[in-house]
N, C-alpha and C positions, 0 to 999 in steps of 0.2 A: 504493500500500500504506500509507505512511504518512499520505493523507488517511482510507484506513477505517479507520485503529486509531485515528484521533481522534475519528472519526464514533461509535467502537464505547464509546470509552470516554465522551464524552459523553453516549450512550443508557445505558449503568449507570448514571450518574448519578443516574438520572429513573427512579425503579422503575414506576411509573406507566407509561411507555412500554416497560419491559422486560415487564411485566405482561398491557400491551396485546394485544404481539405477541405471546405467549404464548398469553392467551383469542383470537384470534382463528386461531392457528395449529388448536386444540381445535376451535371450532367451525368452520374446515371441511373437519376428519377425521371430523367428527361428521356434517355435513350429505353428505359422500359417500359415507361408510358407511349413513347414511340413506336415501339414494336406491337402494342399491344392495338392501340387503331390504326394500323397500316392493315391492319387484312381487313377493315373496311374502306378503306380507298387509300391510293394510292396515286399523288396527283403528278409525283416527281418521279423518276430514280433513286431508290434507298442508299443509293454513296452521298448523294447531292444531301439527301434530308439530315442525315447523320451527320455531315458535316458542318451543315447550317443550324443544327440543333448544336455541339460543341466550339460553334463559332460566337453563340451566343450564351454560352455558360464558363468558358474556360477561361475570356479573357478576365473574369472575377479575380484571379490571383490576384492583377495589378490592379485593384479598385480603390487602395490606400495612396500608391504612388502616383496613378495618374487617373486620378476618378473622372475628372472630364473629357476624356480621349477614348475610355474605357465607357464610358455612357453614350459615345456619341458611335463604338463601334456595336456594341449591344444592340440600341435603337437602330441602326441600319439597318443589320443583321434581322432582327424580330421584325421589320418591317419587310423586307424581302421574303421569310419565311411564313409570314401573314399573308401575302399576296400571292403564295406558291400554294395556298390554301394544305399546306404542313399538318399533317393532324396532332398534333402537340402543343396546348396552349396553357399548361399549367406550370411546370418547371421552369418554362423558359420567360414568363411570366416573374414568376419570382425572382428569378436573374433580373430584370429591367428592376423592377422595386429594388432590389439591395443596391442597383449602381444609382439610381435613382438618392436612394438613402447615401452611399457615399459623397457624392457631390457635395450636398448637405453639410455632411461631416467633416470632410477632407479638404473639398474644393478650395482653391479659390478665392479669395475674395470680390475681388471683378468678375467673374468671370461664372459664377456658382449659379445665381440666379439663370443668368442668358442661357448657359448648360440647361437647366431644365428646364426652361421654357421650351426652347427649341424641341428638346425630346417628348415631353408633353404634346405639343403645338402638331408635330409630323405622326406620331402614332396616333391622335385621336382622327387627324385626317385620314391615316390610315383608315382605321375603322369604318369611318364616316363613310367610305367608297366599298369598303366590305359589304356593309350592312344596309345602304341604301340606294347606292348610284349604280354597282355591279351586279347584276342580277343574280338573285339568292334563291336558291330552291329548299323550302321548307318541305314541313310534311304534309300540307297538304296540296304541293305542287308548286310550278313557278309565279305566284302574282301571290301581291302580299297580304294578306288581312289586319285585319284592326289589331286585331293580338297579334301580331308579328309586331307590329312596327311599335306598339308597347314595349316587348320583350326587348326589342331591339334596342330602344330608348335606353332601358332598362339596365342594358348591359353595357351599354356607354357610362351614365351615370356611375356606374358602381366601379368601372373603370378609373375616370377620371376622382373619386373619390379616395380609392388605391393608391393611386400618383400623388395626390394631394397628402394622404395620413404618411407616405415615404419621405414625402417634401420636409412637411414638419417634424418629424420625428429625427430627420434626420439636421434640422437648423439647431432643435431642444438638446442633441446630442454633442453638438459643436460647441454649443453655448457653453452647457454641462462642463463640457472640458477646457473649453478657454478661460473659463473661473475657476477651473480647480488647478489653475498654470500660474493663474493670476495669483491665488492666496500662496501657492508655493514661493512665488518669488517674494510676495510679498513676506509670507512667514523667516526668510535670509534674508531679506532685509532687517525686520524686525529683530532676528536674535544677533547681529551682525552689532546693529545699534547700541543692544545690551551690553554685548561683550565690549563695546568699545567703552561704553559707562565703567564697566568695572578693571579695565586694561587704564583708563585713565588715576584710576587712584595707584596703580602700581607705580607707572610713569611719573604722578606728582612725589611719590614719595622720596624715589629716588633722587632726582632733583632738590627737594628739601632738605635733604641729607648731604645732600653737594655743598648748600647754600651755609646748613650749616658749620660744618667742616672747616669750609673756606672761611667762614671768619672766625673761628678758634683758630684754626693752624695762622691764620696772620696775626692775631694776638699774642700767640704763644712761639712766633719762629724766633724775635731777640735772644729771650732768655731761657727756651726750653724747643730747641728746633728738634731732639727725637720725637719727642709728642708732634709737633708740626710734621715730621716725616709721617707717625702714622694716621693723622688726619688727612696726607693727601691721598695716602695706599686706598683711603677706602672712599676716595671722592673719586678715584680711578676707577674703583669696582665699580660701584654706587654708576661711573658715569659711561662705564660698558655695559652694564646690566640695562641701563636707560636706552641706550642708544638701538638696543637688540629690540626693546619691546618697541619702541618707535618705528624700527625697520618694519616689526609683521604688523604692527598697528595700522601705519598708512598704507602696506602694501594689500591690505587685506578690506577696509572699507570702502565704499564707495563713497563719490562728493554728493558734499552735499547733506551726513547725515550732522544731526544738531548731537549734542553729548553733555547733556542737562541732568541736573540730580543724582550726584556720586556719591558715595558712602561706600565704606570700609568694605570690605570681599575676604573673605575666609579662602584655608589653603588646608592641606593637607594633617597640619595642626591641631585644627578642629574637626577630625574625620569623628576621633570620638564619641563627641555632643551629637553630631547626625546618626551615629550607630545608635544611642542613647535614645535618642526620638526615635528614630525606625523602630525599632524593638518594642520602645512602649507601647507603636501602634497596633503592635501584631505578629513583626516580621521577626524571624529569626536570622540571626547573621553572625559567621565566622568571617573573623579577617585573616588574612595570611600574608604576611609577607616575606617576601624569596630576596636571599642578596642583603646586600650591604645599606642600611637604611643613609640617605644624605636629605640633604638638604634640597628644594628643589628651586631655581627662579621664581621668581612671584607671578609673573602673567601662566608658567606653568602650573604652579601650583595652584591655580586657583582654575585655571581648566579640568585638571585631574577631579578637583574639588565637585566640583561641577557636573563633569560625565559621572562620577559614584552616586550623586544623589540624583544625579534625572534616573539613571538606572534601578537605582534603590525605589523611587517613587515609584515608577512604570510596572514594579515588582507588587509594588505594596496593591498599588492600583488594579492590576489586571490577575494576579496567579492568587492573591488574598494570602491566607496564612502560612505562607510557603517558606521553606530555607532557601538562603542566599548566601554565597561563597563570594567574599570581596577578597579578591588578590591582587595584590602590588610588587609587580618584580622590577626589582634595582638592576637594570642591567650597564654595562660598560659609555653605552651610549646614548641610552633611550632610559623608559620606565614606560614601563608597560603596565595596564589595568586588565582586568577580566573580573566580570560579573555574573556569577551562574545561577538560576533559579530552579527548583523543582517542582516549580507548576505545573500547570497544565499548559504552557506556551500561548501562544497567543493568534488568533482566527484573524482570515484575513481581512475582514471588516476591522479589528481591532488594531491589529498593525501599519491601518490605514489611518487611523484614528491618531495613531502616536506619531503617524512618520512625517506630520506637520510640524511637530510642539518637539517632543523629546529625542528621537532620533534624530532630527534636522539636527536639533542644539547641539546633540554630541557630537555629528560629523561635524560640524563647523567649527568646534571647538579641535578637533584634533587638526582638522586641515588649516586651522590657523595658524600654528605652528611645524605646520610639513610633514603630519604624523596619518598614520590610517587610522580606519574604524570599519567596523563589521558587528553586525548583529543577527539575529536569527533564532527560529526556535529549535532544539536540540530532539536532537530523535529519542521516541520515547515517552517524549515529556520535559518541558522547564522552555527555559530562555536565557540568552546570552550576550552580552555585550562585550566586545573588546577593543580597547584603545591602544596605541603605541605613538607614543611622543618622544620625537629622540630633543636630549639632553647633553650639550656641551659640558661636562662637568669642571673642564679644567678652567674655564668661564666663570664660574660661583666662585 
Protein backbone atom coordinates (compact mmCIF):
# COMPACT_ATOMS: atom_id res chain seq x y z
CA UNK A 1 0.00 0.00 0.00
CA UNK A 2 2.60 2.21 0.81
CA UNK A 3 4.75 1.53 -2.38
CA UNK A 4 1.40 2.61 -4.52
CA UNK A 5 0.72 5.84 -2.76
CA UNK A 6 4.34 6.74 -3.62
CA UNK A 7 3.93 5.32 -7.10
CA UNK A 8 0.46 7.44 -7.06
CA UNK A 9 1.98 10.44 -5.99
CA UNK A 10 4.93 10.40 -8.09
CA UNK A 11 2.43 10.12 -11.21
CA UNK A 12 0.67 13.79 -10.15
CA UNK A 13 3.65 14.94 -10.21
CA UNK A 14 4.09 14.59 -14.02
CA UNK A 15 0.79 15.93 -15.47
CA UNK A 16 1.89 14.70 -18.65
CA UNK A 17 1.44 11.10 -17.40
CA UNK A 18 -1.78 11.99 -15.47
CA UNK A 19 -2.91 13.25 -18.88
CA UNK A 20 -1.77 10.27 -20.78
CA UNK A 21 -3.78 7.80 -18.80
CA UNK A 22 -6.52 9.95 -19.17
CA UNK A 23 -6.46 10.22 -23.32
CA UNK A 24 -5.85 6.80 -23.46
CA UNK A 25 -8.43 5.70 -20.90
CA UNK A 26 -11.05 8.17 -23.60
CA UNK A 27 -9.98 6.49 -26.55
CA UNK A 28 -10.65 3.06 -25.63
CA UNK A 29 -14.26 3.99 -24.58
CA UNK A 30 -14.37 5.49 -27.68
CA UNK A 31 -12.83 2.77 -29.85
CA UNK A 32 -15.52 0.13 -28.04
CA UNK A 33 -18.21 2.12 -28.20
CA UNK A 34 -17.18 2.31 -31.96
CA UNK A 35 -17.17 -1.01 -32.72
CA UNK A 36 -20.19 -1.72 -31.17
CA UNK A 37 -22.45 0.78 -33.61
CA UNK A 38 -20.41 0.07 -36.63
CA UNK A 39 -22.40 -3.01 -37.49
CA UNK A 40 -25.33 -0.75 -37.62
CA UNK A 41 -23.94 1.57 -40.23
CA UNK A 42 -21.11 2.14 -41.49
CA UNK A 43 -20.67 5.44 -43.35
CA UNK A 44 -16.77 5.42 -43.72
CA UNK A 45 -13.82 2.86 -43.97
CA UNK A 46 -13.02 1.44 -40.39
CA UNK A 47 -9.03 2.61 -40.76
CA UNK A 48 -10.47 6.22 -41.45
CA UNK A 49 -13.06 6.09 -38.24
CA UNK A 50 -10.52 4.68 -35.97
CA UNK A 51 -8.26 7.08 -36.72
CA UNK A 52 -10.53 10.01 -36.52
CA UNK A 53 -11.84 8.62 -33.34
CA UNK A 54 -7.98 8.78 -31.72
CA UNK A 55 -7.32 11.98 -33.58
CA UNK A 56 -9.75 13.25 -31.37
CA UNK A 57 -8.86 11.69 -27.93
CA UNK A 58 -5.10 11.34 -28.00
CA UNK A 59 -4.09 14.77 -28.58
CA UNK A 60 -5.49 15.05 -24.43
CA UNK A 61 -1.99 14.23 -23.36
CA UNK A 62 -0.88 17.83 -24.38
CA UNK A 63 -4.14 19.70 -22.83
CA UNK A 64 -1.91 21.32 -19.82
CA UNK A 65 0.92 22.40 -22.21
CA UNK A 66 -0.86 23.61 -25.12
CA UNK A 67 -4.65 23.61 -24.23
CA UNK A 68 -5.43 26.11 -27.03
CA UNK A 69 -3.87 24.25 -30.05
CA UNK A 70 -5.07 21.20 -28.46
CA UNK A 71 -8.94 22.42 -28.46
CA UNK A 72 -8.68 23.94 -31.76
CA UNK A 73 -7.28 20.21 -33.06
CA UNK A 74 -10.02 18.25 -31.07
CA UNK A 75 -12.90 20.61 -32.55
CA UNK A 76 -11.79 20.16 -36.10
CA UNK A 77 -11.38 16.62 -35.64
CA UNK A 78 -15.01 16.12 -33.99
CA UNK A 79 -16.36 18.35 -36.44
CA UNK A 80 -15.08 16.36 -39.43
CA UNK A 81 -16.04 13.20 -37.68
CA UNK A 82 -19.63 14.61 -37.03
CA UNK A 83 -20.06 15.21 -40.76
CA UNK A 84 -18.78 11.77 -41.74
CA UNK A 85 -21.94 10.83 -39.72
CA UNK A 86 -19.15 8.58 -37.31
CA UNK A 87 -21.30 6.47 -35.04
CA UNK A 88 -19.54 7.45 -31.84
CA UNK A 89 -20.78 10.54 -30.00
CA UNK A 90 -20.01 9.88 -26.51
CA UNK A 91 -16.24 9.59 -25.76
CA UNK A 92 -15.35 11.73 -28.10
CA UNK A 93 -17.77 14.09 -26.68
CA UNK A 94 -16.20 14.15 -23.46
CA UNK A 95 -12.72 14.77 -25.05
CA UNK A 96 -14.18 18.25 -26.59
CA UNK A 97 -15.42 19.05 -22.73
CA UNK A 98 -12.11 18.34 -20.92
CA UNK A 99 -10.18 20.45 -23.65
CA UNK A 100 -12.85 22.77 -23.46
CA UNK A 101 -12.24 22.63 -19.59
CA UNK A 102 -8.50 23.02 -20.06
CA UNK A 103 -8.42 26.33 -21.98
CA UNK A 104 -10.28 27.58 -18.95
CA UNK A 105 -7.68 26.30 -16.73
CA UNK A 106 -4.43 26.50 -18.59
CA UNK A 107 -5.02 28.90 -21.32
CA UNK A 108 -4.08 31.84 -21.80
CA UNK A 109 -4.87 35.00 -20.86
CA UNK A 110 -5.66 36.64 -24.20
CA UNK A 111 -6.25 34.25 -25.86
CA UNK A 112 -8.75 31.79 -23.58
CA UNK A 113 -11.86 33.24 -24.09
CA UNK A 114 -11.46 33.74 -28.29
CA UNK A 115 -10.35 29.79 -27.89
CA UNK A 116 -13.79 28.92 -26.86
CA UNK A 117 -15.71 30.89 -28.59
CA UNK A 118 -14.48 29.95 -31.77
CA UNK A 119 -14.96 26.08 -30.61
CA UNK A 120 -18.28 26.66 -29.30
CA UNK A 121 -19.33 29.03 -32.27
CA UNK A 122 -18.17 26.03 -35.28
CA UNK A 123 -19.47 22.99 -33.45
CA UNK A 124 -22.83 24.25 -32.70
CA UNK A 125 -22.95 25.20 -36.45
CA UNK A 126 -21.85 22.10 -36.90
CA UNK A 127 -24.92 20.69 -35.45
CA UNK A 128 -27.11 23.31 -36.77
CA UNK A 129 -26.42 21.68 -40.51
CA UNK A 130 -26.63 18.03 -38.98
CA UNK A 131 -29.82 18.50 -37.43
CA UNK A 132 -31.70 20.88 -39.74
CA UNK A 133 -30.31 22.13 -43.02
CA UNK A 134 -28.80 18.26 -44.20
CA UNK A 135 -31.56 16.10 -44.47
CA UNK A 136 -32.02 13.67 -41.54
CA UNK A 137 -33.87 10.49 -41.63
CA UNK A 138 -35.77 9.75 -38.56
CA UNK A 139 -37.81 6.89 -37.71
CA UNK A 140 -40.48 7.74 -39.12
CA UNK A 141 -38.87 8.49 -42.59
CA UNK A 142 -37.39 11.44 -44.22
CA UNK A 143 -39.51 14.82 -43.43
CA UNK A 144 -39.48 16.08 -40.10
CA UNK A 145 -42.33 16.20 -37.45
CA UNK A 146 -43.00 18.53 -34.71
CA UNK A 147 -41.35 16.12 -32.39
CA UNK A 148 -38.39 15.82 -34.31
CA UNK A 149 -37.48 19.29 -34.45
CA UNK A 150 -38.33 19.55 -30.59
CA UNK A 151 -35.82 16.76 -29.85
CA UNK A 152 -33.74 18.28 -32.12
CA UNK A 153 -33.97 21.60 -30.40
CA UNK A 154 -33.41 19.72 -27.55
CA UNK A 155 -30.25 18.28 -28.04
CA UNK A 156 -28.77 21.41 -29.05
CA UNK A 157 -29.72 23.04 -25.88
CA UNK A 158 -28.26 20.41 -23.76
CA UNK A 159 -25.22 20.63 -25.92
CA UNK A 160 -24.46 24.09 -25.64
CA UNK A 161 -25.39 23.94 -21.97
CA UNK A 162 -22.39 21.01 -21.65
CA UNK A 163 -19.97 23.76 -23.32
CA UNK A 164 -21.15 26.23 -21.16
CA UNK A 165 -20.87 24.02 -17.34
CA UNK A 166 -16.84 23.02 -19.12
CA UNK A 167 -16.45 26.97 -19.78
CA UNK A 168 -17.13 27.75 -16.05
CA UNK A 169 -15.93 25.08 -14.36
CA UNK A 170 -13.10 25.29 -15.88
CA UNK A 171 -12.49 29.73 -15.25
CA UNK A 172 -13.61 28.51 -11.11
CA UNK A 173 -10.69 26.16 -11.42
CA UNK A 174 -8.16 28.68 -12.79
CA UNK A 175 -9.20 31.13 -10.23
CA UNK A 176 -9.09 28.34 -7.47
CA UNK A 177 -5.48 28.07 -8.26
CA UNK A 178 -4.33 31.53 -9.12
CA UNK A 179 -5.33 32.30 -5.25
CA UNK A 180 -3.97 29.54 -3.99
CA UNK A 181 -0.32 30.88 -5.92
CA UNK A 182 -1.22 34.01 -4.69
CA UNK A 183 -1.42 33.30 -0.78
CA UNK A 184 1.60 31.01 -1.20
CA UNK A 185 3.63 33.88 -2.32
CA UNK A 186 2.13 35.98 -0.37
CA UNK A 187 2.47 33.56 2.84
CA UNK A 188 7.08 34.14 1.84
CA UNK A 189 6.43 37.07 1.92
CA UNK A 190 4.98 37.24 5.09
CA UNK A 191 7.23 34.94 7.02
CA UNK A 192 10.38 36.53 5.01
CA UNK A 193 9.11 39.92 6.95
CA UNK A 194 9.04 38.14 10.26
CA UNK A 195 12.23 36.68 10.18
CA UNK A 196 13.62 39.89 9.07
CA UNK A 197 11.83 41.45 12.44
CA UNK A 198 13.80 39.02 14.45
CA UNK A 199 17.40 38.88 12.38
CA UNK A 200 17.06 42.61 13.04
CA UNK A 201 17.54 42.60 16.82
CA UNK A 202 20.53 40.12 16.34
CA UNK A 203 22.17 42.80 13.98
CA UNK A 204 21.40 45.64 16.51
CA UNK A 205 22.97 43.82 19.14
CA UNK A 206 25.94 43.26 17.67
CA UNK A 207 26.42 46.79 16.72
CA UNK A 208 25.63 47.98 20.39
CA UNK A 209 28.24 45.93 21.51
CA UNK A 210 30.73 47.41 18.82
CA UNK A 211 29.48 50.81 20.02
CA UNK A 212 30.03 49.99 23.35
CA UNK A 213 33.56 48.55 23.39
CA UNK A 214 34.74 51.23 21.39
CA UNK A 215 34.25 53.63 23.86
CA UNK A 216 35.72 51.64 26.88
CA UNK A 217 38.60 50.53 24.85
CA UNK A 218 39.37 54.59 24.08
CA UNK A 219 38.94 55.22 27.72
CA UNK A 220 40.80 52.73 28.90
CA UNK A 221 43.88 52.50 25.97
CA UNK A 222 46.23 55.40 28.02
CA UNK A 223 46.59 53.74 31.09
CA UNK A 224 45.34 50.07 30.70
CA UNK A 225 45.75 49.23 26.69
CA UNK A 226 45.41 45.04 27.59
CA UNK A 227 41.92 45.76 28.47
CA UNK A 228 41.64 48.14 25.38
CA UNK A 229 43.21 45.19 23.39
CA UNK A 230 40.51 42.97 24.40
CA UNK A 231 37.61 45.32 23.90
CA UNK A 232 38.67 45.43 20.23
CA UNK A 233 39.15 41.31 19.85
CA UNK A 234 35.55 41.39 20.58
CA UNK A 235 34.28 44.45 18.54
CA UNK A 236 36.07 42.28 15.65
CA UNK A 237 33.89 39.22 16.50
CA UNK A 238 30.81 41.36 17.44
CA UNK A 239 31.61 43.13 13.84
CA UNK A 240 32.20 39.76 11.71
CA UNK A 241 29.26 38.18 13.25
CA UNK A 242 27.38 41.50 12.04
CA UNK A 243 28.53 41.62 8.95
CA UNK A 244 27.47 37.73 8.17
CA UNK A 245 23.85 38.37 9.28
CA UNK A 246 23.71 41.57 7.03
CA UNK A 247 25.09 39.59 4.15
CA UNK A 248 21.93 36.75 4.32
CA UNK A 249 19.66 39.45 5.64
CA UNK A 250 19.74 41.76 2.59
CA UNK A 251 20.40 38.82 0.22
CA UNK A 252 17.49 37.15 1.33
CA UNK A 253 14.58 39.99 1.41
CA UNK A 254 12.83 41.41 -0.90
CA UNK A 255 12.55 45.69 -1.27
CA UNK A 256 10.47 47.14 -0.10
CA UNK A 257 9.57 45.08 3.11
CA UNK A 258 8.88 47.69 6.29
CA UNK A 259 10.71 45.93 9.68
CA UNK A 260 8.53 47.48 12.40
CA UNK A 261 8.15 46.08 16.16
CA UNK A 262 11.33 44.12 17.34
CA UNK A 263 11.80 42.48 20.49
CA UNK A 264 14.02 40.19 21.94
CA UNK A 265 14.15 36.36 19.99
CA UNK A 266 15.19 33.26 21.86
CA UNK A 267 17.99 30.73 20.77
CA UNK A 268 18.79 27.53 21.59
CA UNK A 269 19.18 28.45 25.30
CA UNK A 270 15.68 28.58 25.93
CA UNK A 271 14.94 25.10 24.17
CA UNK A 272 14.04 24.02 27.66
CA UNK A 273 11.11 26.47 28.78
CA UNK A 274 9.56 25.33 25.03
CA UNK A 275 10.09 21.54 26.20
CA UNK A 276 8.49 22.63 29.54
CA UNK A 277 5.30 24.06 27.74
CA UNK A 278 5.12 21.37 25.10
CA UNK A 279 4.88 18.79 27.67
CA UNK A 280 2.58 20.47 29.96
CA UNK A 281 0.32 20.58 26.81
CA UNK A 282 0.31 16.82 26.37
CA UNK A 283 3.20 16.03 24.21
CA UNK A 284 5.81 13.96 25.35
CA UNK A 285 9.57 14.68 24.36
CA UNK A 286 13.06 13.34 24.55
CA UNK A 287 15.85 15.46 23.57
CA UNK A 288 19.15 14.09 22.30
CA UNK A 289 21.89 15.60 21.43
CA UNK A 290 24.98 13.89 19.39
CA UNK A 291 28.46 15.75 19.24
CA UNK A 292 30.01 18.21 20.95
CA UNK A 293 27.48 20.92 22.23
CA UNK A 294 28.92 24.94 21.01
CA UNK A 295 27.66 27.77 20.95
CA UNK A 296 25.76 28.67 17.97
CA UNK A 297 25.57 32.42 15.89
CA UNK A 298 22.58 34.32 16.88
CA UNK A 299 20.53 34.62 13.56
CA UNK A 300 21.29 30.61 13.73
CA UNK A 301 20.32 30.18 16.78
CA UNK A 302 17.37 31.48 16.64
CA UNK A 303 16.33 29.76 13.20
CA UNK A 304 17.07 26.36 14.97
CA UNK A 305 14.87 27.99 17.68
CA UNK A 306 12.23 28.29 15.59
CA UNK A 307 12.19 25.10 13.15
CA UNK A 308 11.86 22.85 16.97
CA UNK A 309 8.97 24.64 17.88
CA UNK A 310 6.97 25.01 14.48
CA UNK A 311 7.68 21.30 14.44
CA UNK A 312 6.99 20.72 18.00
CA UNK A 313 3.53 22.74 17.55
CA UNK A 314 2.57 20.93 14.10
CA UNK A 315 3.11 17.73 16.47
CA UNK A 316 1.15 18.97 19.27
CA UNK A 317 -1.42 20.09 16.76
CA UNK A 318 -2.16 17.28 14.31
CA UNK A 319 -0.80 13.56 15.94
CA UNK A 320 -2.31 14.93 19.68
CA UNK A 321 -0.78 12.91 22.42
CA UNK A 322 2.17 11.56 20.73
CA UNK A 323 6.01 11.10 21.45
CA UNK A 324 8.42 13.23 19.81
CA UNK A 325 12.21 12.73 19.60
CA UNK A 326 14.10 16.38 19.21
CA UNK A 327 17.63 15.66 18.04
CA UNK A 328 20.41 18.10 17.77
CA UNK A 329 23.72 16.90 16.04
CA UNK A 330 26.98 19.01 16.54
CA UNK A 331 28.52 18.26 13.55
CA UNK A 332 32.03 19.63 12.06
CA UNK A 333 30.30 22.16 9.90
CA UNK A 334 26.72 22.28 10.01
CA UNK A 335 24.10 21.35 13.14
CA UNK A 336 21.61 19.57 12.15
CA UNK A 337 17.89 19.12 13.72
CA UNK A 338 15.56 16.20 13.21
CA UNK A 339 12.03 15.84 14.75
CA UNK A 340 10.38 12.55 14.98
CA UNK A 341 6.69 11.88 15.99
CA UNK A 342 4.75 8.77 16.46
CA UNK A 343 1.58 9.74 15.36
CA UNK A 344 -0.43 8.81 13.17
CA UNK A 345 1.27 11.32 10.39
CA UNK A 346 -0.49 13.58 8.71
CA UNK A 347 -3.51 13.38 5.51
CA UNK A 348 -3.07 15.09 2.68
CA UNK A 349 -5.61 17.68 3.38
CA UNK A 350 -3.63 18.32 6.47
CA UNK A 351 -0.31 18.72 5.08
CA UNK A 352 -1.82 21.18 2.90
CA UNK A 353 -3.01 22.90 5.61
CA UNK A 354 0.50 23.28 7.26
CA UNK A 355 2.44 23.69 4.14
CA UNK A 356 1.21 27.56 4.04
CA UNK A 357 2.15 28.41 7.88
CA UNK A 358 4.68 25.87 9.39
CA UNK A 359 6.40 24.00 6.64
CA UNK A 360 6.92 27.27 4.41
CA UNK A 361 8.41 28.86 7.80
CA UNK A 362 10.96 26.02 8.24
CA UNK A 363 12.02 25.97 4.67
CA UNK A 364 12.76 29.51 4.67
CA UNK A 365 14.39 29.57 7.70
CA UNK A 366 16.90 26.86 6.70
CA UNK A 367 17.39 28.36 3.16
CA UNK A 368 18.05 31.58 4.79
CA UNK A 369 21.05 30.47 5.70
CA UNK A 370 22.01 27.91 2.76
CA UNK A 371 20.84 24.88 4.80
CA UNK A 372 18.12 22.02 3.49
CA UNK A 373 14.93 20.95 4.82
CA UNK A 374 12.74 17.94 4.38
CA UNK A 375 9.76 16.62 5.86
CA UNK A 376 7.34 13.94 5.45
CA UNK A 377 5.38 11.24 7.01
CA UNK A 378 7.36 8.19 8.14
CA UNK A 379 6.10 4.70 7.07
CA UNK A 380 4.16 3.05 9.48
CA UNK A 381 3.13 5.94 11.37
CA UNK A 382 4.44 9.45 12.88
CA UNK A 383 6.02 12.57 11.03
CA UNK A 384 9.31 14.07 10.40
CA UNK A 385 11.02 17.08 10.10
CA UNK A 386 14.74 17.71 9.28
CA UNK A 387 16.88 20.63 9.01
CA UNK A 388 20.62 21.12 8.24
CA UNK A 389 22.22 24.50 8.79
CA UNK A 390 25.92 24.57 8.13
CA UNK A 391 27.97 26.54 10.63
CA UNK A 392 31.36 28.21 10.25
CA UNK A 393 32.48 27.51 13.74
CA UNK A 394 35.83 28.89 13.48
CA UNK A 395 33.79 32.30 12.98
CA UNK A 396 32.19 32.30 16.63
Amino acid sequence: MIKFRKLWASIKQRPVIVDGLIAVFLSGLALVLLWYYWRYTQPVHLALAISLTLAVTLPLTLRRRYPIAILFVITAVLNLYRLLDIPEGTATAYALLLALFSVGAYGGKRWRTWARGISVLSVAVTMIYLLFIRPVVGLAGSNYTENQVIAQIATILLNLFLFGAAWWVGDIFRIRREREEENARQAVINERVRIARELHDVVAHHVSVMGIQAGGARRVLPQQPEKAQEALSLIESSSRQAVNELHRLLGFLRQGQQANGFSPQPNLQQLHTLISDMQEAGLTIDVKIEGTEKSLPPGIGLSTYRIIQEALTNTLKHAGKAKAVVTIRYKSNSVELQIIDNGKGLKQLEQQEIRGKGIMGMRERASLHGGSFESGNVPGGGFFVRAVLPVNWQEI
